[in-house]
C-alpha positions as CSV (number, residue, x, y, z in Angstrom):
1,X,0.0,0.0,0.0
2,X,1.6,3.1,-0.4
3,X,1.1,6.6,0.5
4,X,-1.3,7.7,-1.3
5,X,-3.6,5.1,0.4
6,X,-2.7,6.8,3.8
7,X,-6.0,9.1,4.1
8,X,-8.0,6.6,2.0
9,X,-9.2,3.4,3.8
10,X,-10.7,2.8,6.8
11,X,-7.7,1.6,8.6
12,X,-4.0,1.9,6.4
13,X,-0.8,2.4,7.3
14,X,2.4,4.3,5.8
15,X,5.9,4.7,4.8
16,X,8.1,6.8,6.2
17,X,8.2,10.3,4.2
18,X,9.0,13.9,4.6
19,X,8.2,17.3,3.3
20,X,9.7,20.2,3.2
21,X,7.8,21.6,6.4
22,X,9.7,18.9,8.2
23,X,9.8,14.8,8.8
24,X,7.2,12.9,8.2
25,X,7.1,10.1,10.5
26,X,6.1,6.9,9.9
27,X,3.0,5.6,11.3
28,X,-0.2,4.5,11.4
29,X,-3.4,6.3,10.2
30,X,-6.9,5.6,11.0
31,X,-9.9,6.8,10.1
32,X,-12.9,5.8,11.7
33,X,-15.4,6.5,9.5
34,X,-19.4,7.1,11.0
35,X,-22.3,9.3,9.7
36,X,-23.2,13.1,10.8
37,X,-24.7,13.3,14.1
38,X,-28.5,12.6,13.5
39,X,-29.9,16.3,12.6
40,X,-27.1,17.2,10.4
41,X,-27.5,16.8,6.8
42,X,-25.6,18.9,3.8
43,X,-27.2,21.0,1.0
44,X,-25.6,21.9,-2.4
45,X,-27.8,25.4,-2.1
46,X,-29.0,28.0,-0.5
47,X,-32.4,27.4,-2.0
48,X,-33.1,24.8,0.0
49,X,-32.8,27.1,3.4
50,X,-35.2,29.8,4.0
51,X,-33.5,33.1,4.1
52,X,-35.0,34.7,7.3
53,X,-34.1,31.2,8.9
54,X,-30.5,31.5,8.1
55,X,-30.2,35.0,8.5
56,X,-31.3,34.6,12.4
57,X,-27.8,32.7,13.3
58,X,-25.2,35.0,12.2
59,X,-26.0,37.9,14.0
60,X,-26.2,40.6,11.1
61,X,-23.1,40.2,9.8
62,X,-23.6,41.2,6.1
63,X,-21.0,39.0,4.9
64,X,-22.5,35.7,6.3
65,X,-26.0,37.1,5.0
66,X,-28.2,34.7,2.7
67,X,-28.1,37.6,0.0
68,X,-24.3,37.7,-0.1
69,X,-23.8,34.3,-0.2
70,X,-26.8,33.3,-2.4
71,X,-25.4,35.9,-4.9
72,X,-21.7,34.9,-5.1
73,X,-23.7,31.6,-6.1
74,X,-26.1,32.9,-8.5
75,X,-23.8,35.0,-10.4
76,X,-21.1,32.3,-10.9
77,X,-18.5,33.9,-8.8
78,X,-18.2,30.9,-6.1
79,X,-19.6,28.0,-7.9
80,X,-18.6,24.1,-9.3
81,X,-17.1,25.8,-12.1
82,X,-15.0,28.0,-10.6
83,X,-13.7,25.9,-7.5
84,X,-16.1,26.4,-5.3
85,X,-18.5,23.6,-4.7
86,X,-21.5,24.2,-2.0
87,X,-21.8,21.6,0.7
88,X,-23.9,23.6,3.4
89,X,-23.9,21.9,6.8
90,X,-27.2,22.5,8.3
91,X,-28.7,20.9,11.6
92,X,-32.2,21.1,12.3
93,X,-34.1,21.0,15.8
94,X,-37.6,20.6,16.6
95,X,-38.1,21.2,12.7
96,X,-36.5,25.0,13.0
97,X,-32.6,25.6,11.8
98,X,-30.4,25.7,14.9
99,X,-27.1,25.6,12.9
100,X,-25.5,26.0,9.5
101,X,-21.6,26.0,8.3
102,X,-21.2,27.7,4.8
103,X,-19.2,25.0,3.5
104,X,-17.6,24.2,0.2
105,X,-15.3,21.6,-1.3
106,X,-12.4,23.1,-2.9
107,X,-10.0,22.0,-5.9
108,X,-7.8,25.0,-4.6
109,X,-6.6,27.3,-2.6
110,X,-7.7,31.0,-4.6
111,X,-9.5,33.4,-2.9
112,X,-9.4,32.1,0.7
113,X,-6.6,34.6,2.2
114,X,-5.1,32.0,4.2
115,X,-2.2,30.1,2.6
116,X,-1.8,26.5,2.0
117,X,-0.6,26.2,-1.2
118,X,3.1,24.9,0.5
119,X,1.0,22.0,2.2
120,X,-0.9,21.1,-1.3
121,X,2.8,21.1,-2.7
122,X,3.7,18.4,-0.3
123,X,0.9,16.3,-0.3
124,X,1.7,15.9,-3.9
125,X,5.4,14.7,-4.0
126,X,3.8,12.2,-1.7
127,X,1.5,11.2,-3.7
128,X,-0.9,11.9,-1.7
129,X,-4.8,14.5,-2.7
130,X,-4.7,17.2,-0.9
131,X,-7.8,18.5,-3.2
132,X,-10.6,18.4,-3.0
133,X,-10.5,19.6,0.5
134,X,-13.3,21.5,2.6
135,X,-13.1,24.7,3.8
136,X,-15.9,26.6,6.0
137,X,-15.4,30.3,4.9
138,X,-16.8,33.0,3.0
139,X,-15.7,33.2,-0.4
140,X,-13.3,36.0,-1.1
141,X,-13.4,37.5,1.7
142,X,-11.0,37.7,4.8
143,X,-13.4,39.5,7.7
144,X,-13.2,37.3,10.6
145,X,-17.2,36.1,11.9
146,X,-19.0,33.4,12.7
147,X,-18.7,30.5,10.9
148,X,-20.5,27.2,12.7
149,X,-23.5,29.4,12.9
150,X,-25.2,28.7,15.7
151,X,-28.1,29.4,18.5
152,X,-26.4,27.8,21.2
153,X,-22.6,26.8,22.3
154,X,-24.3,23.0,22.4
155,X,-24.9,23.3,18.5
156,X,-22.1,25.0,17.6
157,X,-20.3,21.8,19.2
158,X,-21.8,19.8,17.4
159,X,-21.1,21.3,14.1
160,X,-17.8,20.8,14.6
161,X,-18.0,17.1,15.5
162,X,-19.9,17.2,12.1
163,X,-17.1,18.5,10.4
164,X,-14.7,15.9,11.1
165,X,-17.0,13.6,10.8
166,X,-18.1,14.5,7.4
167,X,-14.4,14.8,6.2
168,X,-13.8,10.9,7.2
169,X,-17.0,10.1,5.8
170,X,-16.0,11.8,2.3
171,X,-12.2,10.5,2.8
172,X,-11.3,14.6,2.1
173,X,-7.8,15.4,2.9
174,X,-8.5,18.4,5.7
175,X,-11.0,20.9,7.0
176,X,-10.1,24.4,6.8
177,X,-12.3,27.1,9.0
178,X,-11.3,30.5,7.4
179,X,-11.6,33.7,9.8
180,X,-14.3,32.5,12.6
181,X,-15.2,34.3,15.4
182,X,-14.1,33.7,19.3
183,X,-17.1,31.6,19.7
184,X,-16.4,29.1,17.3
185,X,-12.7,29.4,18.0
186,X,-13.1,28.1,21.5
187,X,-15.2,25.2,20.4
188,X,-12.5,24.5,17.2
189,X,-9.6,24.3,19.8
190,X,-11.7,22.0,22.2
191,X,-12.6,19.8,19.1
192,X,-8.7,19.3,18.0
193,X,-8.5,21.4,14.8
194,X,-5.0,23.4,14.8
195,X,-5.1,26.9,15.3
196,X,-3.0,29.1,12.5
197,X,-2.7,33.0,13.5
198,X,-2.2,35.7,11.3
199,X,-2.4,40.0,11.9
200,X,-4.7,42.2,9.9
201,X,-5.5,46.4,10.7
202,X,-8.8,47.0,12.0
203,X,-9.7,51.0,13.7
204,X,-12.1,51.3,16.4
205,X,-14.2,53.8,17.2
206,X,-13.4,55.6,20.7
207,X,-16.3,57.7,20.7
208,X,-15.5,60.1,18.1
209,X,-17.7,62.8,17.3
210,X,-16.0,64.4,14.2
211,X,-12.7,62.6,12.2
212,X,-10.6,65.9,13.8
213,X,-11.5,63.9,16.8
214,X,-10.0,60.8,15.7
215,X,-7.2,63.2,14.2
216,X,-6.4,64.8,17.4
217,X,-5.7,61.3,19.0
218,X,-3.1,60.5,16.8
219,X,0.6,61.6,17.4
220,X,1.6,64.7,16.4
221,X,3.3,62.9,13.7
222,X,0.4,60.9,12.6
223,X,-1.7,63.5,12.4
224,X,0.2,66.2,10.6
225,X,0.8,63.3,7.9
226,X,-2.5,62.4,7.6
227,X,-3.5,66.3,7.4
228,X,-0.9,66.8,4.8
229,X,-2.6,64.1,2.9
230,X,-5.5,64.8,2.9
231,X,-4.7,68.9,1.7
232,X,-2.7,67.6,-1.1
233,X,-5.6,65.6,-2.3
234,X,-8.0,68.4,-2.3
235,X,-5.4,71.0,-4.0
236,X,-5.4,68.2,-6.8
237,X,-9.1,68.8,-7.3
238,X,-10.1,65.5,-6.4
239,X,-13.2,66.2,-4.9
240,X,-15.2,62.5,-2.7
241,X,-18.6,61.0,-2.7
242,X,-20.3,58.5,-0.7
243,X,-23.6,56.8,-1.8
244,X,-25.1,53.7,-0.4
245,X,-26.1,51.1,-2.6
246,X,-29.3,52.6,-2.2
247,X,-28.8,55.8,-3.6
248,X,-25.6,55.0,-5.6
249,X,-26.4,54.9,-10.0
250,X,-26.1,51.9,-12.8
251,X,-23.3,54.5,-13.8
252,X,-21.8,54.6,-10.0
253,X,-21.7,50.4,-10.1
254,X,-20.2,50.4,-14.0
255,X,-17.2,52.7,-13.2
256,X,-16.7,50.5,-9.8
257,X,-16.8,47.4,-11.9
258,X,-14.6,48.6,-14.5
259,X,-12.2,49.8,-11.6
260,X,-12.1,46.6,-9.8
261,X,-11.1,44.8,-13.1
262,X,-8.4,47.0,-14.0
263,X,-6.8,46.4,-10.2
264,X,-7.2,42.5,-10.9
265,X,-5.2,43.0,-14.3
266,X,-2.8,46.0,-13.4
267,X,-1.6,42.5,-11.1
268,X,-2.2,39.9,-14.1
269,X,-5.0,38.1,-12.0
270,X,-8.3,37.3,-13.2
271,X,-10.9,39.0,-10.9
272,X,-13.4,36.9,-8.7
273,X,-16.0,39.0,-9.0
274,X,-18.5,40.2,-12.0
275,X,-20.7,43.4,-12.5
276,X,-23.6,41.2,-12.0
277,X,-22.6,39.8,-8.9
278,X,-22.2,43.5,-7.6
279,X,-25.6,44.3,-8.9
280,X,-27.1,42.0,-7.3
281,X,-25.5,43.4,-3.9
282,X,-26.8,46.9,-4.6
283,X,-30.8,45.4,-5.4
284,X,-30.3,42.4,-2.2
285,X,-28.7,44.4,0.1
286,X,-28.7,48.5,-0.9
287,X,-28.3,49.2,2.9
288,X,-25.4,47.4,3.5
289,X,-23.5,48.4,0.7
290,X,-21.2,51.6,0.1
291,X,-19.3,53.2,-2.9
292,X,-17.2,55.7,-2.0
293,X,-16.7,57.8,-5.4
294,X,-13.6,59.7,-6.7
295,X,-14.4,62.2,-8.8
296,X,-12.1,65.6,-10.5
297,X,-13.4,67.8,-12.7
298,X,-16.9,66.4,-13.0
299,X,-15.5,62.7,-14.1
300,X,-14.9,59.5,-12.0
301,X,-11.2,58.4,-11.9
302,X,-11.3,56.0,-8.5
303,X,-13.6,54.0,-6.6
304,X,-13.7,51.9,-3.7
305,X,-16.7,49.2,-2.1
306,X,-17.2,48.7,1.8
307,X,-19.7,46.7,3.1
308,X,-21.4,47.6,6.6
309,X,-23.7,46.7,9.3
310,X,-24.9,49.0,12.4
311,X,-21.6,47.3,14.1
312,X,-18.9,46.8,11.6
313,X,-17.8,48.0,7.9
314,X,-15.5,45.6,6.3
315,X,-13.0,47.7,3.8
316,X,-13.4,45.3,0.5
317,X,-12.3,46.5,-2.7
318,X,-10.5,49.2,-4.4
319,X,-9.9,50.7,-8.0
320,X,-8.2,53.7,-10.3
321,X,-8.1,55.0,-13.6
322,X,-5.2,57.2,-12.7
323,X,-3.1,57.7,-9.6
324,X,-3.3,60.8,-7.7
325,X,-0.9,60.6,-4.5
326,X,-3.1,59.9,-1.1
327,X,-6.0,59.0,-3.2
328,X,-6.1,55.0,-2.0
329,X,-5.6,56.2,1.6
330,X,-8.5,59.0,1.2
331,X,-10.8,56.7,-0.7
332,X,-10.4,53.3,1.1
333,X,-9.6,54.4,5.0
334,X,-10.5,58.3,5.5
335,X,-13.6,57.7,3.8
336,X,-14.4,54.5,5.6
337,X,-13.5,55.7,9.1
338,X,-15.8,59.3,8.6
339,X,-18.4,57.0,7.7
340,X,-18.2,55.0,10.6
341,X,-18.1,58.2,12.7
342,X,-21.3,59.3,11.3
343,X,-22.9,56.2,11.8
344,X,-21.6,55.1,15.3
345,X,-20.4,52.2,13.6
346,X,-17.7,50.8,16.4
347,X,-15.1,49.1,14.5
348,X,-13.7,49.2,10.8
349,X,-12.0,46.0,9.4
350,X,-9.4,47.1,6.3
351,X,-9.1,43.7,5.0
352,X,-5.9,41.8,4.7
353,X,-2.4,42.8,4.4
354,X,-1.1,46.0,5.0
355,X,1.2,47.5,7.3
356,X,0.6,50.8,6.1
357,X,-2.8,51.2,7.3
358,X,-0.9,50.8,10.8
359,X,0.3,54.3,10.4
360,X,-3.4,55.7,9.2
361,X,-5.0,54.4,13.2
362,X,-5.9,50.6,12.3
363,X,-4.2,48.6,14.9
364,X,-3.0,44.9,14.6
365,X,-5.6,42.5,15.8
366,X,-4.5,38.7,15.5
367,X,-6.8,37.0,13.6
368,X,-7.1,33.0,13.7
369,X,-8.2,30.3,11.5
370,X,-8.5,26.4,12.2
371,X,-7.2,23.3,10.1
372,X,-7.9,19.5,10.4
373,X,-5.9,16.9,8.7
374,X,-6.5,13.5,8.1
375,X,-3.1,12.5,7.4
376,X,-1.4,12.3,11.0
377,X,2.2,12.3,9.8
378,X,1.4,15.7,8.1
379,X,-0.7,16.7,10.7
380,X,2.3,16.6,13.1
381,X,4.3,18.2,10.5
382,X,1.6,21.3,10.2
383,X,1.5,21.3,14.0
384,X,5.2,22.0,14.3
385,X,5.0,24.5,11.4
386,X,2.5,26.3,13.3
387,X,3.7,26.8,16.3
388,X,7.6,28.5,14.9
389,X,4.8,30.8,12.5
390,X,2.9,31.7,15.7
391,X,5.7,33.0,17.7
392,X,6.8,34.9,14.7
393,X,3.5,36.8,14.8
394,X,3.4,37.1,18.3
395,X,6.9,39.0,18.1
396,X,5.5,41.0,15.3
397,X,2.5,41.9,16.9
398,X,4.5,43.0,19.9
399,X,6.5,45.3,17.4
400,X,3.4,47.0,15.9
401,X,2.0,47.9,19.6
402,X,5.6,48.9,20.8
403,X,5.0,51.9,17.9
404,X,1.5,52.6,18.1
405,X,0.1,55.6,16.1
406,X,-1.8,57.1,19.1
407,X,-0.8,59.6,21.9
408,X,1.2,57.9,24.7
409,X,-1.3,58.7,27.8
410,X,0.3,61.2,29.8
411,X,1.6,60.0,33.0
């Protein structure tokens, strides 16, 4: 038998390997296979869940919403076709929803913000599949939320007992749970899933009345940049909109598209997203949805798209005809944090990557996300990995707070 029979059969064993994330020892893998627990079942689409039922678990987040997800679906941007094959994990309990994972079997590792690609690499000079493999996420998008959707901690454990379950029942190489919320963290860890960290920027609201509130927060430095900025910009003649997908035009969504392509290309990637999908945002969800607009001398030249909830607005997406200095700063975080001032909205997630949003007032916040693998050898090996990446972010978290951007409290 050889390795690539070590995640297939009920009980196998395997050859000694390694990998380049370390040895692989040899050793015995067994997979107990048994069905989900009794109210579990999976469904291929959202159709088949009510959307005021699903929309009751996830607290308002707009991401997790039945009209986000059902329209990455509908407009082919998370599909079978392009990778992304729907297996929603639902349980059901006294005939009402009490739980649902938005679940998918992948054949790769695009548009999930997390990466694996190294462990697929090593799977396969083993011989062994690492795809397909299933990942409990939201497509395309890194903004850390629930994700075993739940009305009570009892459910969400036992979505997660579902999860492994259903990954030895459909012999998949690993589980993968993108981004989830403390909640489901607590219950991920308790369940034996492998906790990865990583660092994104997120600004919170103290209060603020005006932005020369938030401004006046800032160290001197900071502030006078930011200020310098944000002059510069206007001298220009680059004059800023906002408009909700409510009020914002066909014309306002064509110039966005057009922009978000042209971002995807100026990097030689093929976007994830269509004009239709992000139609279908501004008719399914107009007040959850914001353009900010860049306009100078009557004609659009930038755009960015946020989406928001009374509690959060998650920075998404970002384009430009032509570059004006400060223009990406004013357009994707000045904007986005006066809008959150004006709306009490408490906290504003800019998405992932990006130290320079550090020196703007977004602050590091460790984000987590949870893998299972079948293969024990590699599991071992991904354990190890793990912990030597962890301690690296730890030491650079420590780094970013050592330097904050804000006012040392006087003494």
């Amino acid at each position: 038998m050889g390795d690539g029979d070590l995640h297939r059969g009920v009980i196998s064993c395997g050859r000694p390997a390694t990998a380049a994330m370390g040895r692989i020892e040899s050793g015995f893998a067994i997979i107990v296979r048994r069905p989900l627990p009794e109210p579990a079942r999976l469904v291929d689409s959202l159709d088949a869940i009510p959307a005021a039922a699903w929309d009751r678990l996830h607290g308002g987040n707009p991401t997790l919403s039945h009209a986000f997800l059902d329209s990455l679906h509908r407009s082919g941007c998370a599909s079978p076709d392009t990778g992304w094959s729907p297996r929603y994990l639902i349980l059901r309990e006294g005939g009402e929803l009490a739980g649902a994972v938005p679940l998918y079997a992948k054949s790769h590792s695009y548009g999930e913000y997390v990466f694996d690609w190294a462990w697929a690499d090593a799977y396969e000079r083993h011989g062994l599949a690492y795809y397909p493999k299933l990942l409990a996420a939201v497509p395309f998008t890194p903004a850390t939320g629930p994700r075993l959707l739940a009305r009570t901690d009892a459910v969400r454990a036992v979505l997660a007992q579902a999860l492994l379950d259903l990954a030895r029942q459909e012999e998949a190489s690993s589980v993968h749970v993108l981004f989830p919320g403390p909640a489901d963290a607590a219950v991920l860890r308790g369940a034996g899933f492998l906790e990865r960290t990583g660092v994104q920027f997120h600004w919170r609201n103290a209060g603020y009345r005006t932005f020369d509130d938030f401004l006046a927060a800032l160290s001197q430095e900071k502030r006078k940049k930011i200020r310098q900025e944000r002059r510069k910009l206007a001298e220009s003649g680059v004059v800023l909109r906002r408009a909700t997908g409510r009020e914002a035009s066909e014309a306002d969504w064509d110039f966005f598209a057009a922009c978000y392509r042209r971002t995807y290309r100026e990097h030689r990637s093929t976007p994830y997203l269509t004009r239709e999908f992000f139609g279908m945002l501004a008719q399914r969800m107009p007040d959850n949805v914001l353009l900010v607009i860049a306009e100078r001398e009557g004609a659009p030249i930038a755009a960015a798209m946020d989406l928001f909830s009374p509690e959060t607005l998650y920075g998404r997406y970002w384009g430009a005809v032509e570059f004006v200095p400060g223009l990406h700063f004013e357009a994707c975080y000045y904007q986005a944090i006066e809008f959150a001032i004006e709306r009490g909205i408490a906290l504003v997630e800019g998405g992932a990557q990006g130290e320079h949003k550090h020196s703007r007032g977004f602050l590091p916040e460790k984000t987590s996300s949870f893998h299972w693998l079948a293969h024990p050898a590699f599991a071992r090996a991904v354990d190890d990995f793990l912990a030597r990446e962890g301690a690296g972010v730890s030491m650079y978290l420590d780094e970013l707070n050592e330097r904050s951007p804000f006012r040392k409290p006087a003494l």
